[in-house]
C-alpha angles and dihedrals in degrees: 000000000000112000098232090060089041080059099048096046089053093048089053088051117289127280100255088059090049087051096057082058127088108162137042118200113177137170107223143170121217129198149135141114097292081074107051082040090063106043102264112099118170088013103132089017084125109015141159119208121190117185148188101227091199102043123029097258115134137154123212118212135203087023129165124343096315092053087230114141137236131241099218120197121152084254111045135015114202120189123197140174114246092278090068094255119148116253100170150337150206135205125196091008101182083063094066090069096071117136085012121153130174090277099053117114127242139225127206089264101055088047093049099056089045091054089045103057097036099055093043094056089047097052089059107045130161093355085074094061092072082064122123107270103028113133109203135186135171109226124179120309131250140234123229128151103342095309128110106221124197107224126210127203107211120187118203131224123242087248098062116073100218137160087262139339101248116045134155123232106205101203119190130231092279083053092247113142113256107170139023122203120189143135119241109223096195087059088054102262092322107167125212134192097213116195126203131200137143102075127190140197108239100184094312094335129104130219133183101230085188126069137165122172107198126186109268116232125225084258088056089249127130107260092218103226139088111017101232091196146005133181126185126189136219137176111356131189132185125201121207118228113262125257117269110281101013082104096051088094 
């Protein structure tokens, strides 16, 4: 295992802690400029989100105009109303971004499996990293405000849907991430330079409530307007894994 990413496992919380948890529920508010530029604006203003930290399984509450909610997982998206009726689906959703560029609208769908995929990356960060089939380097660090930050190139396996396969992790002295690089894919290729800030202690993990995601310049700086994204959490819960048998019944 690199040592940058032994340091910032340990600084999350330690592997051994991440291990003992099996679920991750979270109140959240989502905004910034992606989603009036796609058509859904307000969308995640007031969300829920409820994850498996180990697959990619996810629901997303209070979502769309019903206020229903979507089961998110890389192959299929499933929206229902608040009585758990299907409203509509979607197989294979990656594949509904084809041809897309930033201006494209978006529908429900679309946003859903974004949304999906994204928080839950984020939520387990960098503790994903240590998954079978990550590939990760250390490559030269990086000045910002007066701050020296370790970076980390992380390369992605097929199975996880992610914003691209190759991203850097910029990780500060105390080996917390600051700050988060990728290309989206979906947005055509569309790269973002994603801070993170406001952590807090969960029962010995630690999680960033604060997040803006800003467009990188040619010269890997924030370029400083408009926010592309922001995320702000609220209350979070993790749930260990039970003991072995208790689910036999």
């Amino acid at each position: 295992m690199s040592e940058l990413l032994r340091l910032a496992l340990n600084a999350h919380g330690c592997i051994d802690r991440w291990r003992r948890v099996e679920t991750v529920a979270l109140e959240l508010s989502i905004g910034g400029a992606l989603w009036d530029l796609k058509g859904q604006t307000g969308l995640f203003a007031k969300a829920t989100y409820e994850a498996d930290v180990r697959i990619q399984r996810a629901k997303l509450g209070h979502f769309g105009p019903s206020s229903g909610q979507v089961l998110f997982t890389p192959e299929r998206v499933v929206l229902e109303d608040r009585a758990g009726r299907v409203i509509d689906s979607r197989d294979n959703p990656r594949a509904a971004f084809a041809g897309h560029r930033n201006e494209t609208p978006w529908d429900l769908l679309h946003a859903a499996y974004f949304q999906g995929y994204a928080v839950w990356t984020y939520l387990t960060q960098p503790f994903l990293y240590s998954y079978a089939g990550f590939d990760v380097e250390e490559i030269e660090p990086w000045q910002e405000d007066g701050q020296t930050w370790r970076r980390l190139q992380v390369t992605f396996p097929e199975y996880i849907a992610t914003h691209g396969r190759q991203q850097i992790s910029y990780f500060g002295s105390d080996g917390l991430l600051r700050r988060h690089d990728y290309a989206v894919d979906v947005l055509g290729g569309a790269t973002g330079a994603h801070y993170v800030d406001g952590y807090q202690d969960h029962n010995g993990i630690m999680i960033p409530h604060r997040r803006r995601v800003y467009p990188r310049g040619a010269d890997n700086q924030k370029v400083p307007a408009p926010v592309l994204v922001s995320i702000d959490i609220g209350e979070v819960e993790f749930k260990p894994a039970l003991p072995s048998g208790e689910n036999d019944h």
